[in-house]
N, C-alpha and C positions, 0 to 999 in steps of 0.2 A: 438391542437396537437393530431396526429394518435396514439392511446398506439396500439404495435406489441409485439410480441413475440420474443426475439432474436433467430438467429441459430445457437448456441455456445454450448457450457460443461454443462452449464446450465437450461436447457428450461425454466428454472420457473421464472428467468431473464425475466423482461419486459424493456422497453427503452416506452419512445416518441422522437418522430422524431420534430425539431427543426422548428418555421416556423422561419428562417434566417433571413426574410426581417425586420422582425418585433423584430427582437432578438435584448435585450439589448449589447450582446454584440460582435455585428457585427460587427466591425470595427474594435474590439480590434483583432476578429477572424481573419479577413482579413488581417492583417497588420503581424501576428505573425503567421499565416498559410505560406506563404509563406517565414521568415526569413532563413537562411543559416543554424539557429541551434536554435528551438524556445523552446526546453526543457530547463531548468535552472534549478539548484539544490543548497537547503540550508541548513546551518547546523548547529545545533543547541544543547546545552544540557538542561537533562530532569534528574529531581531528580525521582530515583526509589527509594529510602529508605522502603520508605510503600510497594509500589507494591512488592518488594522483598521479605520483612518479610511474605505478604498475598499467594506470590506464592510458596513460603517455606514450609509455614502451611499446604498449601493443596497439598503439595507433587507435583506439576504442573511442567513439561517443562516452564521456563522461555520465553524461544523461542514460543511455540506456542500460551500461556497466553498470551505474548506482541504482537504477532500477531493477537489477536484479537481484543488486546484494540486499537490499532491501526486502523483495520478497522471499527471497530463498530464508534471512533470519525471520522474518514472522511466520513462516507457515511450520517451521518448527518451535512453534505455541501454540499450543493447542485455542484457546482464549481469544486468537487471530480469527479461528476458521469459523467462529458461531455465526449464522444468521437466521432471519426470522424467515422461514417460506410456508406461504397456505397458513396460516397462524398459529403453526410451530415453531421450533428450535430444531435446526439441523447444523451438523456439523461437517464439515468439508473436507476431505482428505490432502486438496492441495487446492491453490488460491490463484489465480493466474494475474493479468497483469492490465491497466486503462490509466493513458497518460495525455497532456496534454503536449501536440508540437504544435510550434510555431512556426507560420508564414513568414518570413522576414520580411517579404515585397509587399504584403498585404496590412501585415501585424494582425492575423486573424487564425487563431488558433483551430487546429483539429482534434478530435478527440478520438485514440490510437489506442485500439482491444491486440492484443499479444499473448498468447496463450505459453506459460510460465517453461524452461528449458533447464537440462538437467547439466548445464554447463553454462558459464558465462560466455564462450566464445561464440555456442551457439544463440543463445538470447539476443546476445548484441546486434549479430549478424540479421538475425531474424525482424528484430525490432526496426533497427535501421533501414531494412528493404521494406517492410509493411508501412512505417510512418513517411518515407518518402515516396509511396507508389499510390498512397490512400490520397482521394480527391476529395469524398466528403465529407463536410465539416464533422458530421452527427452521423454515426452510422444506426444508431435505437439507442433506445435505454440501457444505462449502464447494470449489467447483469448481477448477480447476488454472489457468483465466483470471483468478483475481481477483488485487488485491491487497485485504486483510484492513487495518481501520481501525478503532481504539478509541479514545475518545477519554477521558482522566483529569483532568477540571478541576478536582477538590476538590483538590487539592495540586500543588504544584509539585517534581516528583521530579528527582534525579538519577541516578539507576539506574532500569530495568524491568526483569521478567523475565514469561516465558509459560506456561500452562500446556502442559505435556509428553505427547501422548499416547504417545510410544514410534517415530513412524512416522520414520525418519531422513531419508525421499524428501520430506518434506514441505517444500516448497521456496518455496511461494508466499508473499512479503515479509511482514510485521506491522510496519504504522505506530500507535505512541501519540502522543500528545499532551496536554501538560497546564496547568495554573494558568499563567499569563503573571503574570508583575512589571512592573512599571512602575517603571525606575532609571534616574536621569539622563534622564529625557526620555524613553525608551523605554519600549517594550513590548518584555521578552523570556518567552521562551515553549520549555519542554522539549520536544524531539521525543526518539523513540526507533526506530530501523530496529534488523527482527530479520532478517536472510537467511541463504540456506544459502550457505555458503562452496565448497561444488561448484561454484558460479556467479560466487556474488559477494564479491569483495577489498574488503580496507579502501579503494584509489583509487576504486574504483566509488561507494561512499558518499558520497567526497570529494567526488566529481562531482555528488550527489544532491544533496550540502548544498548546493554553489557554485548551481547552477540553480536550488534552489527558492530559495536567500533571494534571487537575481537578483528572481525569479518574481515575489515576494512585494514587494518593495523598487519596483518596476517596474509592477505592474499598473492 
């Protein structure tokens, strides 16, 4: 496999480029490369109890703390990092961060690039000064390094879905999140993962789920 440099937001983003013939999972690529609609999204709750009281403690945006632990568990999946670029398969060494914040005065969302930190203190810190210092709504198109994070706290859903632009190569993951309840002593709290099934199976998620509520339970 060729390790390149991406040409993205990131430089320091590396990828290898896929040998396809040889790839396990070519066929599964081939078959859901080509479907009508190959992204599927699942939804799932995730007890924050701990991770709440921890992000309390340290005074943290909830939002950007979850956005971290979030990344940090998928990019140790390999099955996170696949996407399509130049009409190959590349694989990403690490996956950085594009989140929606919201205007309260306006009710008009921005769309916040965060390039991924090897601590949560740092992340936080980092996100939090970028999403309040960013003016424009849209800074370009969302890059093939991210993973995409919106967060839904007015309700507490059990389904999501996304908007569709048509583009089926559009591989890069969409995490939601939303309203937490508080039952039985707990904090639970809706997630949602949307991925392209070129890449990533229902176990891959499995493993998403087992890690972060480790993550979260743990921190």
């Amino acid at each position: 496999m060729q390790i390149v440099l991406v040409e993205g937001v990131n430089m320091e983003n590396r990828y290898q480029t896929i040998d396809f013939e040889t790839w396990k999972r070519k066929d599964y690529c081939q078959i859901y490369r080509n479907a009508v609609q190959p992204q599927y999204c699942v939804s799932f709750e995730l007890d924050v109890t701990n991770f709440k009281k921890h992000v309390k403690e340290n005074n943290w945006s909830f939002t950007m703390a979850f956005i971290f632990a979030v990344t940090k568990c998928a990019n140790e999946i390999e099955e996170f990092r696949y996407r399509f670029l130049d009409d190959e398969v590349v694989l990403y060494e690490s996956i950085d961060t594009s989140f929606t914040y919201l205007d309260k005065e306006t009710e008009l969302f921005k769309v916040v690039y965060v390039p991924m930190q090897d601590t949560i203190e740092k992340f936080v810190q980092l996100a939090t000064v970028t999403a309040e210092n960013q003016k424009e709504h849209f800074t370009g198109p969302v890059e093939d390094d991210v993973y995409q994070f919106s967060a839904f706290p007015w309700i507490t859903f059990t389904h999501i879905s996304h908007t569709d632009f048509g583009n089926r190569e559009k591989a890069q993951p969409i995490f939601d999140w939303g309203k937490y309840q508080e039952r039985e002593g707990k904090f639970m709290m809706p997630f949602a993962v949307q991925v392209h099934h070129a890449f990533v199976d229902g176990i891959h998620i499995g493993k998403l789920a087992d890690k972060l509520q480790k993550y979260l339970d743990e921190v």
